[in-house]
C-alpha positions in Angstrom: -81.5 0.5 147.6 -81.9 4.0 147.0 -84.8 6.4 145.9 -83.7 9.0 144.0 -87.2 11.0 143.6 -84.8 14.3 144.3 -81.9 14.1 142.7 -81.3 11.7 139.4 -78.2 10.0 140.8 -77.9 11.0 144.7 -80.2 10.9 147.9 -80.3 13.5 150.4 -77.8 14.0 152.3 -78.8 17.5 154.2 -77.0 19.8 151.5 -76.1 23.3 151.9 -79.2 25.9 151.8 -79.2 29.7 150.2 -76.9 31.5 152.5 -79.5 33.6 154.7 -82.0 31.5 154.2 -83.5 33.2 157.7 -83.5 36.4 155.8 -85.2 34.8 152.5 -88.1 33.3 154.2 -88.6 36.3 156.1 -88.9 38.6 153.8 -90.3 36.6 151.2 -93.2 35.0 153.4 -92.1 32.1 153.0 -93.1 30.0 156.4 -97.2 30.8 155.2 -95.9 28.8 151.9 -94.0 25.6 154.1 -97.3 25.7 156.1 -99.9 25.8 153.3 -97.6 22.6 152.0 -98.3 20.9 155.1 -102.3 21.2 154.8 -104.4 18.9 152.7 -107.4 20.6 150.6 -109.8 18.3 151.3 -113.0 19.0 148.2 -116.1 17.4 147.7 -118.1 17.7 144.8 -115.3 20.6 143.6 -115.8 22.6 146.6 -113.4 23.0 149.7 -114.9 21.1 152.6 -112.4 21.3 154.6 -108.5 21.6 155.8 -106.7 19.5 157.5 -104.5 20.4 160.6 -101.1 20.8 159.6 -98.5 17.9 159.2 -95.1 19.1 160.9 -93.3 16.2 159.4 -94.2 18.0 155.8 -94.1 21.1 156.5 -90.5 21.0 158.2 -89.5 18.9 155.1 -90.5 21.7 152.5 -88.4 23.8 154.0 -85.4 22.3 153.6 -86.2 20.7 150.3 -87.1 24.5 149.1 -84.3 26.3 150.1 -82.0 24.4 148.7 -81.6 25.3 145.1 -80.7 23.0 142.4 -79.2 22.8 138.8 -81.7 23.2 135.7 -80.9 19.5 134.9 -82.5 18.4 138.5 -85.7 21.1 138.2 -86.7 19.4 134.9 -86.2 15.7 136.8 -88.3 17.0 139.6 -90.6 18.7 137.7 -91.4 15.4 135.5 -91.9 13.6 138.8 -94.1 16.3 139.8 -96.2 16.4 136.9 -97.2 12.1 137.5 -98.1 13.0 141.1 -100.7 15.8 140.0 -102.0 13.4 137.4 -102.8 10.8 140.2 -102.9 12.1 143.6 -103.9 8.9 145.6 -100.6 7.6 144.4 -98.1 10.0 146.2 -100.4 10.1 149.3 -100.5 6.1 149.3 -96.6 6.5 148.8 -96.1 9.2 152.0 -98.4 7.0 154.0 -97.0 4.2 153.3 -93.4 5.3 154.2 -95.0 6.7 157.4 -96.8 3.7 158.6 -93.7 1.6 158.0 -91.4 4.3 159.8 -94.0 4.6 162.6 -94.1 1.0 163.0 -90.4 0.6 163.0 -90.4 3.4 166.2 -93.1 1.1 168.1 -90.3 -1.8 167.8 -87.3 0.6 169.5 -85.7 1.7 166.4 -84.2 4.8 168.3 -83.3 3.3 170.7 -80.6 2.0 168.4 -78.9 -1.7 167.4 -76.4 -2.2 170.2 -78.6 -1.9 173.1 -78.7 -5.3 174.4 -77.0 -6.7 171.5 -77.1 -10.7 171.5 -80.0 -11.1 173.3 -83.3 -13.2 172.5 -85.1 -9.8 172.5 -83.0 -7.9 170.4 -83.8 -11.4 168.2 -87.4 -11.2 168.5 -86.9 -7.6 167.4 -85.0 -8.0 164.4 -87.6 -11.0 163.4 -90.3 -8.5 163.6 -87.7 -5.5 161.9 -87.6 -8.1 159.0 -91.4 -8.9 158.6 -91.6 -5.2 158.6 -89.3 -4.3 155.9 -90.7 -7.4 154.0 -94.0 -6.1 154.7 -93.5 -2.6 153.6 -91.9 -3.6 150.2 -94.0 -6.0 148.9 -96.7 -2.9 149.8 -94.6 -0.6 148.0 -94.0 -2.8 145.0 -97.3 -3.5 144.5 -98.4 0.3 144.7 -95.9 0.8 142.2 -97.3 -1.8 139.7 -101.2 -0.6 140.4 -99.3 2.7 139.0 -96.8 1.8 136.5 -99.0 1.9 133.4 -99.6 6.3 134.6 -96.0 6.8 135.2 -93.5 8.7 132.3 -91.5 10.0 134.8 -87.6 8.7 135.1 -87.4 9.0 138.2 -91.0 6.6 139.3 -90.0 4.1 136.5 -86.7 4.2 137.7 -87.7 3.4 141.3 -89.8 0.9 140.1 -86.9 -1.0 138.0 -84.5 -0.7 141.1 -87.3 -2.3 143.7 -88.1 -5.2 141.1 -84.7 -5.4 141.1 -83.4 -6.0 144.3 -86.3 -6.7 145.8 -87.3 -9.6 142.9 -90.1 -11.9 143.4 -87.7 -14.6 144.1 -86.1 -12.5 147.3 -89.2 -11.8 148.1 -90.2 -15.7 148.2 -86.9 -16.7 149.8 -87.6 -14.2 153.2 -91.3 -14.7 153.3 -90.3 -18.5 153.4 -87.3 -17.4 156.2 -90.1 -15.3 158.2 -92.5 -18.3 158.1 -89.7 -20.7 159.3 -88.1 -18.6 162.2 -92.0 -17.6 162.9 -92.3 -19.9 166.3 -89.6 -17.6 167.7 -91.0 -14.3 167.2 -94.6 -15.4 168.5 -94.2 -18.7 170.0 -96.8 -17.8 172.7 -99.6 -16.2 170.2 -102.0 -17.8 168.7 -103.8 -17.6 165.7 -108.0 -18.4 165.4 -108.5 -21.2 162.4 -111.7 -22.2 161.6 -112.0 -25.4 163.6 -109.7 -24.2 166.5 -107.2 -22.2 167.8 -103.5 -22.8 166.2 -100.1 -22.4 168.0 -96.5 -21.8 166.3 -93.7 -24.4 167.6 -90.4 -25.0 166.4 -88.9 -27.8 164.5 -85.3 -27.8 164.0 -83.2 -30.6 162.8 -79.3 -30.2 163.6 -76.6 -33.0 163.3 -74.4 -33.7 166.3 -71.5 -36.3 167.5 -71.3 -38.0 170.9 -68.3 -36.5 173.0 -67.2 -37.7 176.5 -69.4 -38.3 179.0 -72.3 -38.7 176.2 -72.3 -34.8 176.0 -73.2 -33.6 172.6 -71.0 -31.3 170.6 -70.5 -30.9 167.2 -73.9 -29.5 166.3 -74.4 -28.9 162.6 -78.1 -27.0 162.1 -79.4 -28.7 159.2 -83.7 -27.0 159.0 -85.4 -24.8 161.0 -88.8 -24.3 160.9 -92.4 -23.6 162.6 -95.2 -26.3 162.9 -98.2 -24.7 163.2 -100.5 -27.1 165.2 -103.9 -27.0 167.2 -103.1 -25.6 170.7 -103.9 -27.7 173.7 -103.5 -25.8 176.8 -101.6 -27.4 179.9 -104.9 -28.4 181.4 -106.0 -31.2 178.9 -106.2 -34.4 180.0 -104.7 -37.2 179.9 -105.8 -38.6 176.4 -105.5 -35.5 174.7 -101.6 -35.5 175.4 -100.9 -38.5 175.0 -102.1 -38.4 171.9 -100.0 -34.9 170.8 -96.9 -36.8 172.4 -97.6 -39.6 169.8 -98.4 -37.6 166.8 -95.1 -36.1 167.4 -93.4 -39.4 167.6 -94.9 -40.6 164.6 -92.8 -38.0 162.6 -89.4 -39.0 164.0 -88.8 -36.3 165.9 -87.4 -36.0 169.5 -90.0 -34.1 171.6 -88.3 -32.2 174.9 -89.5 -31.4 177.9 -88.5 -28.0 178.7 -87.6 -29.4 182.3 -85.0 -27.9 184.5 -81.9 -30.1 183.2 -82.7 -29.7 179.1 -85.2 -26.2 178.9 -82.0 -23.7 178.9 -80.1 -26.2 176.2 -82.9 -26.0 174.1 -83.6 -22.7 174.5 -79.9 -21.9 173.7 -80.4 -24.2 170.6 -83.1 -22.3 169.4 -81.7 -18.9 169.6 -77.9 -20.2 167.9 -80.0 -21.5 164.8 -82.7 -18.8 164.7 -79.6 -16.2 165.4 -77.5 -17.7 162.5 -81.0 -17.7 159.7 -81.1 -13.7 161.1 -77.9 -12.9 160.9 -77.7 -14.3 157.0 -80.7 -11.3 156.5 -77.8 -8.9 157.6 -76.9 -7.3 153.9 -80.7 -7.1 153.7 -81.2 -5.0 156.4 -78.0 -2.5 155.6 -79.9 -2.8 151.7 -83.1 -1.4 153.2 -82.4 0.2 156.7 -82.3 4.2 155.4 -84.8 3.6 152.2 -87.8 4.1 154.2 -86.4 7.3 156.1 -85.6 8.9 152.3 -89.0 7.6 150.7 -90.9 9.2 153.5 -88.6 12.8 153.1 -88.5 12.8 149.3 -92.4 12.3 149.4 -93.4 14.4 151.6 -91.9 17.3 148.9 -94.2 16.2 146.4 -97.3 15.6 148.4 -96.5 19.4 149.7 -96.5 20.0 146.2 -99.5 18.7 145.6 -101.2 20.4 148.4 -99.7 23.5 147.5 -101.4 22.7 144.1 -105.0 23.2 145.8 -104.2 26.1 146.9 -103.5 27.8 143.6 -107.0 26.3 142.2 -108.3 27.1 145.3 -107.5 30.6 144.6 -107.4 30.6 141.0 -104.3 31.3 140.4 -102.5 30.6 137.1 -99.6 27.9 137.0 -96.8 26.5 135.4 -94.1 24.6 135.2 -91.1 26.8 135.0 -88.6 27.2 132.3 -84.8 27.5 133.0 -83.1 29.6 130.5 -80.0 31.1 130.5 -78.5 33.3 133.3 -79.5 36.5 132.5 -83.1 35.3 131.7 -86.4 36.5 133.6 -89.4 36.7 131.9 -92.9 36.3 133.3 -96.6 36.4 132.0 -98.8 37.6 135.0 -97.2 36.4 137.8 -98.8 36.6 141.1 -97.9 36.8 144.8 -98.4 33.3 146.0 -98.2 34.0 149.6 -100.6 36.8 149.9 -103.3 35.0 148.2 -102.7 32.1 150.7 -102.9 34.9 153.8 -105.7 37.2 152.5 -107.7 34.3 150.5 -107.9 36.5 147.6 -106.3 36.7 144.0 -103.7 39.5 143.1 -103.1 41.5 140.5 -100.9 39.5 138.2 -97.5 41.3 136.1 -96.1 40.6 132.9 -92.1 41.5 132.5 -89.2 40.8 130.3 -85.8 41.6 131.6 -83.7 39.2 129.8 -80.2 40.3 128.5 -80.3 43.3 131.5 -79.1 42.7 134.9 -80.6 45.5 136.7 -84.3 46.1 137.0 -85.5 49.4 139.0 -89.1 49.8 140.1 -90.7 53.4 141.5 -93.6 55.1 141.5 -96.8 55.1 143.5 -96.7 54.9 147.3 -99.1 51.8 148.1 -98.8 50.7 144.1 -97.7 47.2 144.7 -94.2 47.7 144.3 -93.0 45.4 146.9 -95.9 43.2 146.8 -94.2 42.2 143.0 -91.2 41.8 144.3 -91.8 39.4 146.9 -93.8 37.9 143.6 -90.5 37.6 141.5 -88.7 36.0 144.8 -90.9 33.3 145.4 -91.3 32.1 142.2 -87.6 32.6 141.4 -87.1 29.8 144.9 -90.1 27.6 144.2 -88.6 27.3 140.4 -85.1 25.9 141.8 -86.1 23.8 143.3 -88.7 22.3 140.9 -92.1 23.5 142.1 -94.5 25.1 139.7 -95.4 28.9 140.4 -98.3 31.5 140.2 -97.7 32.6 136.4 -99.1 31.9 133.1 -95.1 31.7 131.9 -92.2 31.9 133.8 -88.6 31.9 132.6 -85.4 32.6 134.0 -81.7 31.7 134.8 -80.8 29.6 137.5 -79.3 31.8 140.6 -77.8 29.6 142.9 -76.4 32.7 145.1 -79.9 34.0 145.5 -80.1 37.1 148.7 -82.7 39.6 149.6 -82.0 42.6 151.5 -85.6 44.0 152.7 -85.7 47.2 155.4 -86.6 46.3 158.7 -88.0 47.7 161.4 -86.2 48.7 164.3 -86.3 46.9 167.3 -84.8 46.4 170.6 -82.6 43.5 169.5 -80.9 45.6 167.2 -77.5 46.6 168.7 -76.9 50.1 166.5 -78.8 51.9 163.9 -80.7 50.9 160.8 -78.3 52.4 158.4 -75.5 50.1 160.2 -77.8 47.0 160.0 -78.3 47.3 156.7 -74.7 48.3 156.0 -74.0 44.9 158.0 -76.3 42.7 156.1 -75.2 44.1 152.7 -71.4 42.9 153.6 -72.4 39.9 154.4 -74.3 39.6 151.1 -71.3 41.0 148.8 -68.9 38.1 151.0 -71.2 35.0 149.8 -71.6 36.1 146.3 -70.8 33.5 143.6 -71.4 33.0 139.7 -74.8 33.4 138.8 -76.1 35.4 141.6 -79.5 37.5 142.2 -80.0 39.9 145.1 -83.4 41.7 145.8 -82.8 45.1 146.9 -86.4 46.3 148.7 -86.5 49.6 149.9 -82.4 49.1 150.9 -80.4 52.5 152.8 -83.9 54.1 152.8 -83.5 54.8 157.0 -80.9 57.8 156.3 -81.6 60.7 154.3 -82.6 60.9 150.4 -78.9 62.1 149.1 -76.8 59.7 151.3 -79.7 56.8 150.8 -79.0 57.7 146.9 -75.3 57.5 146.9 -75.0 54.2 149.0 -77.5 52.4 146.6 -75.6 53.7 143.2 -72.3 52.9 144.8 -73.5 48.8 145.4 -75.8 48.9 142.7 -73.2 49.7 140.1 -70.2 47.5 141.6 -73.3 44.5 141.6 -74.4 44.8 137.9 -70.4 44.8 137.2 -69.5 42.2 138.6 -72.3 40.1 136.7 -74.6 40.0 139.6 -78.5 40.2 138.1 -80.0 43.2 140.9 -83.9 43.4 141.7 -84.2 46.9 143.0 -87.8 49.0 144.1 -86.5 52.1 145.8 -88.1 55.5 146.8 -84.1 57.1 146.6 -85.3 58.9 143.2 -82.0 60.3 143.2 -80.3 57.4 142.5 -83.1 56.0 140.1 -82.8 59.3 137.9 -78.8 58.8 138.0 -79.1 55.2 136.8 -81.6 56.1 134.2 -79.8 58.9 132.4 -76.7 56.6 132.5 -79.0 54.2 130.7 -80.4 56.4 128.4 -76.6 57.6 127.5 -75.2 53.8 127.1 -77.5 51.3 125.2 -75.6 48.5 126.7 -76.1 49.8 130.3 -78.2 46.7 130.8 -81.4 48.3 132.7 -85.0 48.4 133.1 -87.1 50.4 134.6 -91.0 49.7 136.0 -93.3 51.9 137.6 -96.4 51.2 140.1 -99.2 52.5 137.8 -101.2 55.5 139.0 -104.4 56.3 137.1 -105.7 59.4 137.1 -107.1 60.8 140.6 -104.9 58.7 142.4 -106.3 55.0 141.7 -103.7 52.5 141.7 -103.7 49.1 139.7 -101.1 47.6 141.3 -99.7 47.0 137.7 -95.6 47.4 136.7 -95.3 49.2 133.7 -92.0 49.9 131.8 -91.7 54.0 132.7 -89.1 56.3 133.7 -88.4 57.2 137.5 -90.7 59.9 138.7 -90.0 63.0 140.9 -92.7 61.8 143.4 -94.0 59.0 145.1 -97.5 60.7 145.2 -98.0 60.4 149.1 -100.2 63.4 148.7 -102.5 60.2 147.2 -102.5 59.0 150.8 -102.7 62.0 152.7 -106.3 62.8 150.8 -107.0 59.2 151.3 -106.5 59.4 154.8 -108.1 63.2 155.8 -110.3 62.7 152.8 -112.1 59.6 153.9 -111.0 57.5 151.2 -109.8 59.9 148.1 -110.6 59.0 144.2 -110.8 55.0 145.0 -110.1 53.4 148.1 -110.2 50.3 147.1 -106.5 48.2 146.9 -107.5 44.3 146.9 -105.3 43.4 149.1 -101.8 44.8 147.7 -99.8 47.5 149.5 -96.4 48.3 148.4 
């Protein structure tokens, strides 16, 4: 049985992530995001009431589901799926928990402890029984989740599920184990009792097996014809005489042999009770290899989509625009004010939202403004760009763009004691790397890159990479304060009409006030830190106010 709520014709099987991805969710943000998944919004009456502590089983599970990109084909089957479990919420959290109870259930009965440990024993039996009643347990749940939800589902991959579970999982399997469950009951719990209205009941086997008369009168040749459990008033050991006499006559009167478990026949019977309860078990066997991983995927392909819907409350919570993504082709990006996800999630505030169209150019340059918001729409492009492939929704009106498997960002860093040379060496060293693991259809984010040495060598570095990039068809993200190289590239531009460049700035209003806005303009011959250093000795310059974005 398999889910298939990820991928259209595959489960997960742990594939490969973005190369770096260390270097992606660090400079992206991205662990606030994989933690905000893991938190449910809890609203009454429209208004946040609360948050819930975080789950870790979610919040590990978005990130690997996230940073593992996928094909435009999968984002559109994930993104139907996602679109029925933000129409009805309480279905994908019934569905997580679900999967979790069962799973947690299964843990109480030694599942880790794994199958071969004490192999052939009645316990292992008794364990398997109760395995069984589980998985029974957990499906006939599960299919009847799916059915309260059928009639809301237009997703392939739900009505899929649901054709596959009525499938092999029919109401006639599920009759035919029920009825096994019921008969092997006495086994599993043959010293529980159950309250009835008039008294209390007891489970006790009744098993009917063929035999032949060997030598010496011994038995042999058994041939287990019915197993089953009589469930019958319990009289305890300490009831007199009448009382079992008449139980040992009741049990006459339906031709069957009642044994003592004395010394000479208890460990025969016993033995004959586990052979036939072993055998009915053992017949559940393709069963159990049907259904022993389907809980463990239902629970991790869940959990994405109930992140997703948390992540959900979040943009409302902040309101922020969303949508569902658009792939187009791979030298696509356009957006309609798009917003920085992860800083409205860690300053509980909305951003300044941008509007771009880059599609048919594979190099974007953005200067300008010291503290304009540069960097701030960078990190904006990246994490929609990762949420998109892999079918999430993001913080824009409209978003459009290729898909970039070979996705890398390559943010300065600050120097720290764990770094064995320089900056300029780091960065050399993580920009090798990057070049070494680039593949068709591949985006790099360039922020602030080779800014640690001086302005003309910074400059030269960056047009050397920047130009051997956009030629070898690699789609290049840059915001830089090297205006050398910016000018270069931009004259270049302005020379060749099929250079294949655009270039933002951080808008600067007069007096210095920032709006945190890209707009298309040519590289400057300043960054405009004068801005700051009035802001600073001034006491707050022309406006001081910068909601949150810094560049």
């Amino acid at each position: 049985m398999k889910v298939y709520l990820l991928y259209p014709q595959k489960e997960w099987l742990n594939p490969e992530p973005y190369f770096d991805e260390k270097a992606i969710v660090q400079d992206l943000g991205l662990k606030t995001l994989f933690l905000a998944a893991a938190k449910e919004v809890v609203k009454e009456d429209g208004k946040v009431k609360r948050i819930r502590e975080a789950d870790l089983y979610l919040e590990e599970t978005m990130k690997k589901v996230v940073m593992v990109p996928v094909e435009a084909e999968e984002i559109l089957y994930r993104q139907e799926i996602l679109r029925d479990c933000l129409q009805e919420e309480n279905f994908i959290r019934s569905l997580y928990e679900l999967a979790c109870d069962i799973l947690d259930q299964w843990d109480r009965l030694g599942r880790r402890a794994g199958r071969k440990a004490g192999e052939g024993s009645p316990r292992v039996l008794v364990t398997k029984i109760h395995v069984l009643q589980l998985f029974v347990t957990g499906l006939s749940r599960l299919k009847r989740l799916l059915e309260e939800y059928g009639g809301k589902h237009y997703s392939r991959g739900f009505l899929a599920l649901q054709g596959r579970l009525q499938e092999e999982f029919s109401d006639g399997m599920e009759r035919t184990l029920k009825k096994i469950l019921q008969d092997v009951a006495f086994y599993a719990n043959e010293k529980e009792h159950t309250e009835s209205v008039n008294a209390p009941m007891e489970n006790r086997p009744r098993i009917l097996a063929g035999c032949s008369v060997g030598d010496g009168l011994k038995l042999c040749h058994f041939r287990l014809q019915d197993v089953a459990t009589d469930s019958r008033k319990y009289q305890s050991s300490g009831g007199n005489f009448l009382e079992r006499a008449q139980e040992y006559l009741g049990i006459r009167g339906k031709n069957v042999v009642y044994v003592n478990r004395d010394a000479s026949l208890g460990g025969q019977t016993d033995l004959l009770e586990y052979t036939g309860v072993e055998y009915i078990v053992s017949c559940c066997e393709p069963f159990f290899k049907a259904f022993e991983k389907f809980f463990d995927q239902l629970r991790f392909q869940a959990a994405f989509y109930r992140g997703a819907v948390n992540l959900r409350a979040y943009l409302e919570r902040f309101q922020l625009p969303y949508c569902y993504p658009a792939a187009g082709s791979g030298d696509c990006l356009k957006f309609r004010e798009l917003k920085e996800f992860v800083m409205s999630i860690e300053q509980k505030m909305t951003p300044v939202g941008n509007t771009c169209d880059i599609e048919g150019k594979s190099l974007l340059v953005v200067t300008g403004a010291n503290q304009g918001g540069k960097s701030t729409f960078l990190r904006s492009v990246g994490i929609a760009q990762v949420m998109f492939q892999c079918g999430l929704m993001v913080a824009a009106e409209h978003f459009e763009s290729g898909v970039f498997p070979f996705f890398f960002t390559h943010f300065t860093r600050r120097e720290d004691s764990a770094m064995n040379s320089g900056r300029l060496d780091e960065e050399l060293g993580r920009m090798s790397q990057i070049i070494d693991h680039l593949g068709q259809n591949s985006m790099i984010l360039l922020n602030e890159s080779f800014a640690s040495t001086t302005e003309k060598e910074g400059s030269v570095i960056v047009y050397d990479i920047v130009r051997a990039l956009t030629e070898a068809g690699v789609k290049v993200l840059t915001v830089t304060h090297l205006l050398s190289f910016a000018r270069k590239v931009y004259q270049e531009a302005l020379q060749d009409p099929d250079f294949g460049a655009v270039f933002l700035s951080a808008q600067r209003m007069e007096g210095g006030r920032r709006t945190y806005k890209m707009i298309a303009h040519a590289p400057e011959l300043t960054s405009f830190g004068l801005d700051l250093y009035d802001e600073v000795i001034g006491g707050g310059g022309a406006d001081g106010n910068r909601v949150g974005q810094s560049s």
